[in-house]
PDB file of N, CA, C and O in Angstrom, chain B, residues numbered from 101:
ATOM      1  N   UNK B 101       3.263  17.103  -1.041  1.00  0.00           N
ATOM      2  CA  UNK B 101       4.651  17.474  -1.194  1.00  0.00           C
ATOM      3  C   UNK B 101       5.344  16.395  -2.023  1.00  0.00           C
ATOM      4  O   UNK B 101       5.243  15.171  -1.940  1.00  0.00           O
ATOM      5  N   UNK B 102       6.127  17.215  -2.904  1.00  0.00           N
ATOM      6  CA  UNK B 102       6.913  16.061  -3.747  1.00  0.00           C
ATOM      7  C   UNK B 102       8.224  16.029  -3.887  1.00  0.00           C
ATOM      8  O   UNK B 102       8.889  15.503  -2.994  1.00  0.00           O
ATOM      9  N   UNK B 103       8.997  16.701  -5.280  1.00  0.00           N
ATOM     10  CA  UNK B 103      10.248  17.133  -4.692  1.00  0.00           C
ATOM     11  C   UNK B 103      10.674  18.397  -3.712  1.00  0.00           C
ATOM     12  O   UNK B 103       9.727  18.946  -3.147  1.00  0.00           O
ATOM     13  N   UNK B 104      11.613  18.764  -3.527  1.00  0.00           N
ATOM     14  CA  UNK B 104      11.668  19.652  -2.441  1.00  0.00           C
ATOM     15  C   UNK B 104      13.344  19.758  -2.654  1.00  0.00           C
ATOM     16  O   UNK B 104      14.232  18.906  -2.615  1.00  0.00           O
ATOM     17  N   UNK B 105      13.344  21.170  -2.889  1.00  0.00           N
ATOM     18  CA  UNK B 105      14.703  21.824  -2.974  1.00  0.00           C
ATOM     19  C   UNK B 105      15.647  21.671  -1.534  1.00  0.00           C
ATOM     20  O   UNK B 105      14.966  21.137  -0.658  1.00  0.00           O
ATOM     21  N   UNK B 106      16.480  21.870  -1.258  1.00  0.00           N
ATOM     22  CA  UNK B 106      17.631  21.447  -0.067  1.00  0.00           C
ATOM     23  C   UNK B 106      16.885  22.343   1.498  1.00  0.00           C
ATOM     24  O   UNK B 106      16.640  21.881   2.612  1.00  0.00           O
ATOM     25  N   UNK B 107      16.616  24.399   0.682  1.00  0.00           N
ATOM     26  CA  UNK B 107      16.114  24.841   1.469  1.00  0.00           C
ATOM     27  C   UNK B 107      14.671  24.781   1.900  1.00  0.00           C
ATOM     28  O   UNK B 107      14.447  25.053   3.079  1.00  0.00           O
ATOM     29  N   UNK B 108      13.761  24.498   1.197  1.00  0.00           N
ATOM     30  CA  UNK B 108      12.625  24.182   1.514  1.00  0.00           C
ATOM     31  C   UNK B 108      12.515  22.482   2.704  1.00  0.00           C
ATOM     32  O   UNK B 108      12.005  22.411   3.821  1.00  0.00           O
ATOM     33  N   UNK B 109      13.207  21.342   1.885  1.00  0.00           N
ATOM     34  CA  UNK B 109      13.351  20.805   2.785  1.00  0.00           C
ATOM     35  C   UNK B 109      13.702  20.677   4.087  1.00  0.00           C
ATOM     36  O   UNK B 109      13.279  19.748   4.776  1.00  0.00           O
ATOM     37  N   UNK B 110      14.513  21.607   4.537  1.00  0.00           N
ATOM     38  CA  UNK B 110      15.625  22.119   5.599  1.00  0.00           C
ATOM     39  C   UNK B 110      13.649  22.863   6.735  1.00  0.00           C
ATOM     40  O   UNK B 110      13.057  22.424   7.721  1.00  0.00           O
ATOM     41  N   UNK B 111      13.415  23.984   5.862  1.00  0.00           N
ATOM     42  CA  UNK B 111      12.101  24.473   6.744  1.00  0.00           C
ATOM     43  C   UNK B 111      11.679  23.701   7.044  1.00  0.00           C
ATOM     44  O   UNK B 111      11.905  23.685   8.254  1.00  0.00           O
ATOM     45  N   UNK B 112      10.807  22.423   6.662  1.00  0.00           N
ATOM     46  CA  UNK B 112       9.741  21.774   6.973  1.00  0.00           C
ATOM     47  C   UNK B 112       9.993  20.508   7.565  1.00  0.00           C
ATOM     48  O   UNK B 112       9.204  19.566   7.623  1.00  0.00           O
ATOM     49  N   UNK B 113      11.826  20.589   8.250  1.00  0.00           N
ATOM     50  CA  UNK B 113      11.923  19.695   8.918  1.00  0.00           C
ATOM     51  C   UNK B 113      12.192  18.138   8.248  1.00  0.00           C
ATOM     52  O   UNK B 113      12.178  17.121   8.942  1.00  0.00           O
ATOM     53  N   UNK B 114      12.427  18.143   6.833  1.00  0.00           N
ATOM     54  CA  UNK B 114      12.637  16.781   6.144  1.00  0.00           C
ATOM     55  C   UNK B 114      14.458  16.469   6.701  1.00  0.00           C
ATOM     56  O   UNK B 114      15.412  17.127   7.116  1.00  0.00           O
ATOM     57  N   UNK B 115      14.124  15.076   6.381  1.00  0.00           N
ATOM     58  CA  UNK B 115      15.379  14.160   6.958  1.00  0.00           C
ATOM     59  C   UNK B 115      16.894  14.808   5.294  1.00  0.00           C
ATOM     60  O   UNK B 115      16.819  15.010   4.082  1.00  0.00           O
ATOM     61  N   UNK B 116      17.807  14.855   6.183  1.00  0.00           N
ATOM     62  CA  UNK B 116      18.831  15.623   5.203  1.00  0.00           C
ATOM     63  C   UNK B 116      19.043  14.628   3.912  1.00  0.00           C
ATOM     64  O   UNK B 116      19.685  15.174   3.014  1.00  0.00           O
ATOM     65  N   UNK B 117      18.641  13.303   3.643  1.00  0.00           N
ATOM     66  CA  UNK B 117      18.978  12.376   3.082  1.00  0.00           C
ATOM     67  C   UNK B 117      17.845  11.915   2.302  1.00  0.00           C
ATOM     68  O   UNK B 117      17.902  11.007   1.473  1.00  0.00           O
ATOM     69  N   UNK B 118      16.640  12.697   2.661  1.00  0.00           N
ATOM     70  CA  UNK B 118      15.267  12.462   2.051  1.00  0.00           C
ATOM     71  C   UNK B 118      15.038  12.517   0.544  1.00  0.00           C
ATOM     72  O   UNK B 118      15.385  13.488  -0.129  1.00  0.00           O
ATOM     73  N   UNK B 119      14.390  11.345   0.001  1.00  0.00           N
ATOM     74  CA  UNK B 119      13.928  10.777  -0.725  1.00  0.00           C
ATOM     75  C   UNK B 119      13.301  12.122  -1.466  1.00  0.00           C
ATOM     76  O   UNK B 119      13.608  11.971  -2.648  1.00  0.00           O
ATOM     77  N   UNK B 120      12.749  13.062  -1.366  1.00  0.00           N
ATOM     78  CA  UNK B 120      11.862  14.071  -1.825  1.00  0.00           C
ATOM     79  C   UNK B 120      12.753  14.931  -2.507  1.00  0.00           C
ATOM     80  O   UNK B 120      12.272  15.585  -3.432  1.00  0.00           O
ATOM     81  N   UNK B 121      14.490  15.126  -2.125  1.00  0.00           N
ATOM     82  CA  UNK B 121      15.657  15.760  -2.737  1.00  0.00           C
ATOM     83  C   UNK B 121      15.875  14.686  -4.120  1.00  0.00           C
ATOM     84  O   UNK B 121      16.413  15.156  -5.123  1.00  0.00           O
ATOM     85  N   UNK B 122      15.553  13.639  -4.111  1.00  0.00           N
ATOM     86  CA  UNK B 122      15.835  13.326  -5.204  1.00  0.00           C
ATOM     87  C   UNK B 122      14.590  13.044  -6.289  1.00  0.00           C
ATOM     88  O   UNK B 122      14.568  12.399  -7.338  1.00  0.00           O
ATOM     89  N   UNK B 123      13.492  13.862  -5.531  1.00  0.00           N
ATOM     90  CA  UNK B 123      12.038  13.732  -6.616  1.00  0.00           C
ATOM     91  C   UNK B 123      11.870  12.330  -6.785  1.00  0.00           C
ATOM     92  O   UNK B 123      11.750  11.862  -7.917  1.00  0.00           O
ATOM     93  N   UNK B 124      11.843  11.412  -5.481  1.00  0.00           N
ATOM     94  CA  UNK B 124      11.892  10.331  -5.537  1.00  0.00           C
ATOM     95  C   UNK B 124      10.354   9.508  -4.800  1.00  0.00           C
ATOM     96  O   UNK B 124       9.888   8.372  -4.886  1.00  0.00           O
ATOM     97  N   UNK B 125       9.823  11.118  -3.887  1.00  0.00           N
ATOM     98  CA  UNK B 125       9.080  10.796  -2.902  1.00  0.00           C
ATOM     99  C   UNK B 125       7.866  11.641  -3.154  1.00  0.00           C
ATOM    100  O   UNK B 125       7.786  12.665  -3.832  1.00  0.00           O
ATOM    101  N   UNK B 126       6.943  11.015  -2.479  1.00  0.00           N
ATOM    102  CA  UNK B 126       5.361  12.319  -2.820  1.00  0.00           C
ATOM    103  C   UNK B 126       4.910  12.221  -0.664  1.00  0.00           C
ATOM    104  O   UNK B 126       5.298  11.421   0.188  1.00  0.00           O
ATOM    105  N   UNK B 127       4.360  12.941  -0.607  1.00  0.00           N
ATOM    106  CA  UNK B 127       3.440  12.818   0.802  1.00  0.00           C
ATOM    107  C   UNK B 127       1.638  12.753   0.006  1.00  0.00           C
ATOM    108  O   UNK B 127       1.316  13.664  -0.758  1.00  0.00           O
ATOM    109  N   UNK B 128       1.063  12.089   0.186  1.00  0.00           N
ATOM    110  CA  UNK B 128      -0.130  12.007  -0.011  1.00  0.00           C
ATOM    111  C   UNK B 128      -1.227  11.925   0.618  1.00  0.00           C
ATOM    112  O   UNK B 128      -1.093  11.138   1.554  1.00  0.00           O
ATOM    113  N   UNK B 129      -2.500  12.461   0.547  1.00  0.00           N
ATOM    114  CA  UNK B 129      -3.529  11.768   1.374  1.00  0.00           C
ATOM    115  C   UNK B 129      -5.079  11.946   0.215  1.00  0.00           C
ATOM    116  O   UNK B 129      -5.454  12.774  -0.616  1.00  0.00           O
ATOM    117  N   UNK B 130      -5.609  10.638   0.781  1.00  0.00           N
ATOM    118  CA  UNK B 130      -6.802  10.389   0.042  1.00  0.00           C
ATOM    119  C   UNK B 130      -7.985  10.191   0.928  1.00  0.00           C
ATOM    120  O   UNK B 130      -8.160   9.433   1.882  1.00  0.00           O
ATOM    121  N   UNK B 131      -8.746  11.074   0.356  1.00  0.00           N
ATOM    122  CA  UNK B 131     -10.206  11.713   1.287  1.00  0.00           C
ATOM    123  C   UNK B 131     -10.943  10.979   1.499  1.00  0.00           C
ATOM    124  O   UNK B 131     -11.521  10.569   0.493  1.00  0.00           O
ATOM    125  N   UNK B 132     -11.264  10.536   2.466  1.00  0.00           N
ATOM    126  CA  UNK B 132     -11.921   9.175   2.946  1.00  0.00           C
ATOM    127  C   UNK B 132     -11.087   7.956   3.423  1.00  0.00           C
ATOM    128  O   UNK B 132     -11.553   6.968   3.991  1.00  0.00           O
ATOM    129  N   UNK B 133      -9.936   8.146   3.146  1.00  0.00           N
ATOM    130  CA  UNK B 133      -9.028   6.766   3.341  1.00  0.00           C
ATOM    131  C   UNK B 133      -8.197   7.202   4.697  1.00  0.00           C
ATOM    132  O   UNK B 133      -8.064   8.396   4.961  1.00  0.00           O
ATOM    133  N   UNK B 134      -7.718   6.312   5.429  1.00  0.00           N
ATOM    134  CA  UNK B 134      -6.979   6.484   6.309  1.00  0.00           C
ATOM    135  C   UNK B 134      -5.077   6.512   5.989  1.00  0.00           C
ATOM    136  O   UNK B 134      -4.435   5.665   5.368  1.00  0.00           O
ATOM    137  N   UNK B 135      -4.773   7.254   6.380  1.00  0.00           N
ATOM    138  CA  UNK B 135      -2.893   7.198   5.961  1.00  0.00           C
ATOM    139  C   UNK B 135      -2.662   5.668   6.257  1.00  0.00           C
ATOM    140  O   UNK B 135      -2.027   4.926   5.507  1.00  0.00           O
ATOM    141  N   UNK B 136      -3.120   5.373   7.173  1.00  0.00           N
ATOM    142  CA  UNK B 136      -2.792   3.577   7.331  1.00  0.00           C
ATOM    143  C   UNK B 136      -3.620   2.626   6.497  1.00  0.00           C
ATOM    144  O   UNK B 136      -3.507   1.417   6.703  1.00  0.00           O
ATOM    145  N   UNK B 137      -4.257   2.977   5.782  1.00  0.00           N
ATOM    146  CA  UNK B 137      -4.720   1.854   4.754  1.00  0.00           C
ATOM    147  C   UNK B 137      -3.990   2.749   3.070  1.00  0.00           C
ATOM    148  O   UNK B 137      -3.423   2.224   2.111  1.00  0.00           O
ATOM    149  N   UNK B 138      -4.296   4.039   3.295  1.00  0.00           N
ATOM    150  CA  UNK B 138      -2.915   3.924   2.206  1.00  0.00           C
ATOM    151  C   UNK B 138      -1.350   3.629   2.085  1.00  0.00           C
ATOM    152  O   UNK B 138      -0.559   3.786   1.155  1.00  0.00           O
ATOM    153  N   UNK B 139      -1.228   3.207   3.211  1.00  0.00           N
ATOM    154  CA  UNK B 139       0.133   2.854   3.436  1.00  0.00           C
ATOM    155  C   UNK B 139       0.141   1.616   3.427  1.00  0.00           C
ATOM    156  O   UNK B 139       1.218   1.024   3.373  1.00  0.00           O
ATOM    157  N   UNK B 140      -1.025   0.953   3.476  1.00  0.00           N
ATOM    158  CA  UNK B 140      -1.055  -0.121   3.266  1.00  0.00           C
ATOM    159  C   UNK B 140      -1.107  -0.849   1.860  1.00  0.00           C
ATOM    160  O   UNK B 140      -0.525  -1.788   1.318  1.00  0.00           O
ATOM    161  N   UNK B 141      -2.114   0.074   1.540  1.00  0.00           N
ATOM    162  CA  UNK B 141      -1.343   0.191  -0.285  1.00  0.00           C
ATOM    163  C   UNK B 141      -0.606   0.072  -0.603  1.00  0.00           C
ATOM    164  O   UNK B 141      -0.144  -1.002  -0.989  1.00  0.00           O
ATOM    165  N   UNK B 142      -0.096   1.118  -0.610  1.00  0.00           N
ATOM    166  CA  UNK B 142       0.999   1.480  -1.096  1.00  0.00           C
ATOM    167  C   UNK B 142       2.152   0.397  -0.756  1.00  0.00           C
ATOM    168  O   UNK B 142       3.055   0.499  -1.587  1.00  0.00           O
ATOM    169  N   UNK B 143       2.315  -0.255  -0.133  1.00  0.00           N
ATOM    170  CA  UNK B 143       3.093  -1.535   0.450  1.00  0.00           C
ATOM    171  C   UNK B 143       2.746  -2.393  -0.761  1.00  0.00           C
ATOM    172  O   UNK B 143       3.432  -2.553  -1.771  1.00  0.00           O
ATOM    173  N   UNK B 144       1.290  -3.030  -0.410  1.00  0.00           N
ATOM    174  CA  UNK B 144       1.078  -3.871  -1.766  1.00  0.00           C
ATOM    175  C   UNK B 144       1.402  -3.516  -2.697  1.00  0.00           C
ATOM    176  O   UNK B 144       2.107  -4.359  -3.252  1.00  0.00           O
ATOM    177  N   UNK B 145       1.205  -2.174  -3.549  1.00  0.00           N
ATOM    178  CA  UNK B 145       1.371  -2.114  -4.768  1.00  0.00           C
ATOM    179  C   UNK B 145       3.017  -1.959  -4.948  1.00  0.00           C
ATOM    180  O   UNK B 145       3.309  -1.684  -6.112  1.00  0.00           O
ATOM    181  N   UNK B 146       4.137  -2.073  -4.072  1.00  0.00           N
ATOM    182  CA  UNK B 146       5.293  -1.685  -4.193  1.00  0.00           C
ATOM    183  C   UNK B 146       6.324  -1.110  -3.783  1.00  0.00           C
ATOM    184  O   UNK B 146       7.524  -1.381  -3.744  1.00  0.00           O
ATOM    185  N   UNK B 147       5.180   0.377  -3.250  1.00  0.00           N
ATOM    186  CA  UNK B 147       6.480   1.167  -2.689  1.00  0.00           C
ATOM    187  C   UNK B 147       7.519   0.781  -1.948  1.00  0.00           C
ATOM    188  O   UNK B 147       7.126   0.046  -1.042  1.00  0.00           O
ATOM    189  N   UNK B 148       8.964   0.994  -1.929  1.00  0.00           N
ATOM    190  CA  UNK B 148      10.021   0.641  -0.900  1.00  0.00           C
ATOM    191  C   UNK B 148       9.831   1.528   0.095  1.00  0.00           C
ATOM    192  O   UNK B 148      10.641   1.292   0.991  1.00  0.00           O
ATOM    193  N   UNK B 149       9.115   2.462   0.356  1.00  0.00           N
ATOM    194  CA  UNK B 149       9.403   3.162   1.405  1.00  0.00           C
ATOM    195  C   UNK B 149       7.785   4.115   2.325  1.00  0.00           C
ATOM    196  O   UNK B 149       7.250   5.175   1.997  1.00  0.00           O
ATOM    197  N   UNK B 150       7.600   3.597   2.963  1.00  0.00           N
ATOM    198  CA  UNK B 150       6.386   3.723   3.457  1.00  0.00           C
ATOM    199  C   UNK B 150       5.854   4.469   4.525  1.00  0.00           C
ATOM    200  O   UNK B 150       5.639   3.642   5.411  1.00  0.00           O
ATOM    201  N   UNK B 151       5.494   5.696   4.957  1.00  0.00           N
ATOM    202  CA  UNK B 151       5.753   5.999   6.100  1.00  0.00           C
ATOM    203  C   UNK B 151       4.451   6.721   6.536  1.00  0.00           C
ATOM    204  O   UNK B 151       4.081   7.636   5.800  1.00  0.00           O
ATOM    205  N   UNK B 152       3.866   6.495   7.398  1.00  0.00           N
ATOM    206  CA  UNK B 152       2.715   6.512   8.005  1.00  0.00           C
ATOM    207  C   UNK B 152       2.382   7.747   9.214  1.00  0.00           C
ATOM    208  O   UNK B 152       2.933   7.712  10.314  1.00  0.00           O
ATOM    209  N   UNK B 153       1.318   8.915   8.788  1.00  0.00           N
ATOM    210  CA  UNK B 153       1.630   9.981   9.862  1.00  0.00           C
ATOM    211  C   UNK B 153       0.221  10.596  10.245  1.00  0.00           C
ATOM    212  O   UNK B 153      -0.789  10.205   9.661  1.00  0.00           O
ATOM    213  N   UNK B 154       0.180  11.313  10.977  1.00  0.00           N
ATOM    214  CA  UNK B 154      -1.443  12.046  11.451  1.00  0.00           C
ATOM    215  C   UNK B 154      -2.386  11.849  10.567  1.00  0.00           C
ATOM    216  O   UNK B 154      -3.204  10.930  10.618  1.00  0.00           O
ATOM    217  N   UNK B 155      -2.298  12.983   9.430  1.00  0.00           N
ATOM    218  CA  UNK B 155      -2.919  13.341   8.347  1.00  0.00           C
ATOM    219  C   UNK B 155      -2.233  13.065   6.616  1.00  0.00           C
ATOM    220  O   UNK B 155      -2.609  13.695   5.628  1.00  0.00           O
ATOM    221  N   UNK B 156      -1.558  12.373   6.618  1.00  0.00           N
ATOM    222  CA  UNK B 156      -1.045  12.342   5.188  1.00  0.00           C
ATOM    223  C   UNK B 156       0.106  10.534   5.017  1.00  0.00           C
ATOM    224  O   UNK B 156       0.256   9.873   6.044  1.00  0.00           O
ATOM    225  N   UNK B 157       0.506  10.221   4.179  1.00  0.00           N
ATOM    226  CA  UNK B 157       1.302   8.911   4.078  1.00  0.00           C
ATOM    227  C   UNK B 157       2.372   9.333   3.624  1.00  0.00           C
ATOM    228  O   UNK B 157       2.069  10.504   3.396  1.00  0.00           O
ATOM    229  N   UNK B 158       3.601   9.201   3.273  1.00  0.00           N
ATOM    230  CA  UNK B 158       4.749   9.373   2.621  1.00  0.00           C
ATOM    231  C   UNK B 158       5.045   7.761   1.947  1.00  0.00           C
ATOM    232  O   UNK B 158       5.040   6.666   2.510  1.00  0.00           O
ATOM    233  N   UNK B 159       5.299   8.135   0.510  1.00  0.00           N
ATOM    234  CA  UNK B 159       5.338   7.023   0.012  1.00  0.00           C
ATOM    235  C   UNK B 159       6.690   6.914  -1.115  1.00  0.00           C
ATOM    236  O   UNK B 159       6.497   7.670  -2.068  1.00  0.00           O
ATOM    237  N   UNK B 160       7.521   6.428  -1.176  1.00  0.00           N
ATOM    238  CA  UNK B 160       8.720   7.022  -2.018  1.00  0.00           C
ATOM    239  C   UNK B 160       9.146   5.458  -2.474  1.00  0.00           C
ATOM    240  O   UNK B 160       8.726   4.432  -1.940  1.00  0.00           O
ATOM    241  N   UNK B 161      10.406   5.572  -3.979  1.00  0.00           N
ATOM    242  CA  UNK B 161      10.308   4.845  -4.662  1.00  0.00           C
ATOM    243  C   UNK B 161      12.368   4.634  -4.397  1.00  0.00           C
ATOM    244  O   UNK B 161      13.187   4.712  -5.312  1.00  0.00           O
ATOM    245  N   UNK B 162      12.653   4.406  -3.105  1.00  0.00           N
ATOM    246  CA  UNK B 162      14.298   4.507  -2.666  1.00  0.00           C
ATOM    247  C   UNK B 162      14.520   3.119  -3.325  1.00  0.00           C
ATOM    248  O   UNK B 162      13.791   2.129  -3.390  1.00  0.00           O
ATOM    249  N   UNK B 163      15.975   3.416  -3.872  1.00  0.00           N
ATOM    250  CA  UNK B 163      16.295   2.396  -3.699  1.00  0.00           C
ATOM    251  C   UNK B 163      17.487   1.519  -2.694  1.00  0.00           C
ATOM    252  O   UNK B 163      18.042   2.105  -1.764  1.00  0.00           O
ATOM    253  N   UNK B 164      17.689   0.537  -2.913  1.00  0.00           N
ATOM    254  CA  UNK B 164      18.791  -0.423  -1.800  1.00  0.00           C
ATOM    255  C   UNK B 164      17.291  -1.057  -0.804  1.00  0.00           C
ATOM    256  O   UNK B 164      16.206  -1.415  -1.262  1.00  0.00           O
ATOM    257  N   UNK B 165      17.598  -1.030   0.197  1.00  0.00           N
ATOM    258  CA  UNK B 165      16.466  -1.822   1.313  1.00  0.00           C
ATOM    259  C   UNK B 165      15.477  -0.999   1.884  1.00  0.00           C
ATOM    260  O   UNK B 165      15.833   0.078   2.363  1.00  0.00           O
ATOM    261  N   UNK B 166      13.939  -1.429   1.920  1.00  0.00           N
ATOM    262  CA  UNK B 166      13.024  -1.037   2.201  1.00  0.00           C
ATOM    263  C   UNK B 166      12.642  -0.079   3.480  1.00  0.00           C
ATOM    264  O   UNK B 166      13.304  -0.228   4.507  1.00  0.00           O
ATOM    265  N   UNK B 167      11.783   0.723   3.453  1.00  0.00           N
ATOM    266  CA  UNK B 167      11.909   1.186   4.688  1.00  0.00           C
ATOM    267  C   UNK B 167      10.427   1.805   5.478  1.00  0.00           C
ATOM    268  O   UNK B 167      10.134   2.964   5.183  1.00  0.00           O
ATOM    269  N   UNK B 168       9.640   1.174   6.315  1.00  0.00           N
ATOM    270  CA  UNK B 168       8.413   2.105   6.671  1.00  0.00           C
ATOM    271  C   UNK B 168       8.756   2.127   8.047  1.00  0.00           C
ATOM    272  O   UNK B 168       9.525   1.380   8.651  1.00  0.00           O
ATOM    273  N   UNK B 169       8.027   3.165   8.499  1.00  0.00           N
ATOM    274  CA  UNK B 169       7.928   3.946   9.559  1.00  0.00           C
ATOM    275  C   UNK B 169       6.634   4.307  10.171  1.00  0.00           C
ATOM    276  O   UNK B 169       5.586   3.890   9.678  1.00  0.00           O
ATOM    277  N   UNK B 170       6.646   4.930  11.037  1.00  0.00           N
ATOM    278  CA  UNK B 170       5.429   5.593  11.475  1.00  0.00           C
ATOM    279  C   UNK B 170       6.239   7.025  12.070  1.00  0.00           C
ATOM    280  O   UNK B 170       7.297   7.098  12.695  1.00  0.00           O
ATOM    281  N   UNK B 171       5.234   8.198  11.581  1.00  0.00           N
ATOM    282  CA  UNK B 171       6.124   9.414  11.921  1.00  0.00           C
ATOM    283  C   UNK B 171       4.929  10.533  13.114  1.00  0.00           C
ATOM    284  O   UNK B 171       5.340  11.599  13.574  1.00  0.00           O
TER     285      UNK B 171
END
């Protein structure tokens, strides 16, 4: 998932303020890797915003102050 229109976001339960309304954010997952070592990546390589879940990572490029999670 990447950007995401107001109503699509709204279905799938995204935060009203989400990073993905402004095509700012991706959800990813890489086959063999764990969401917590790509999130761990993804930390190193930069991302401000990091968020860590079952099956997939959310990784977004916000700006102002950083933000990870676990969801």
């Amino acid at each position: 998932s990447a950007f995401r229109t107001q109503t699509y976001n709204q279905s799938v339960g995204g935060a009203k303020k989400s990073q993905h309304l402004l095509g700012r954010a991706a959800d990813i997952k890489v086959y063999g890797v764990s969401p917590e070592e790509v999130a761990k990546i993804a930390k190193e390589i930069g991302f401000r915003g990091v968020g860590v879940y079952k099956s997939f990572t959310h990784v977004d490029v916000r700006e102002g102050n950083m933000a990870f999670w676990r969801g």
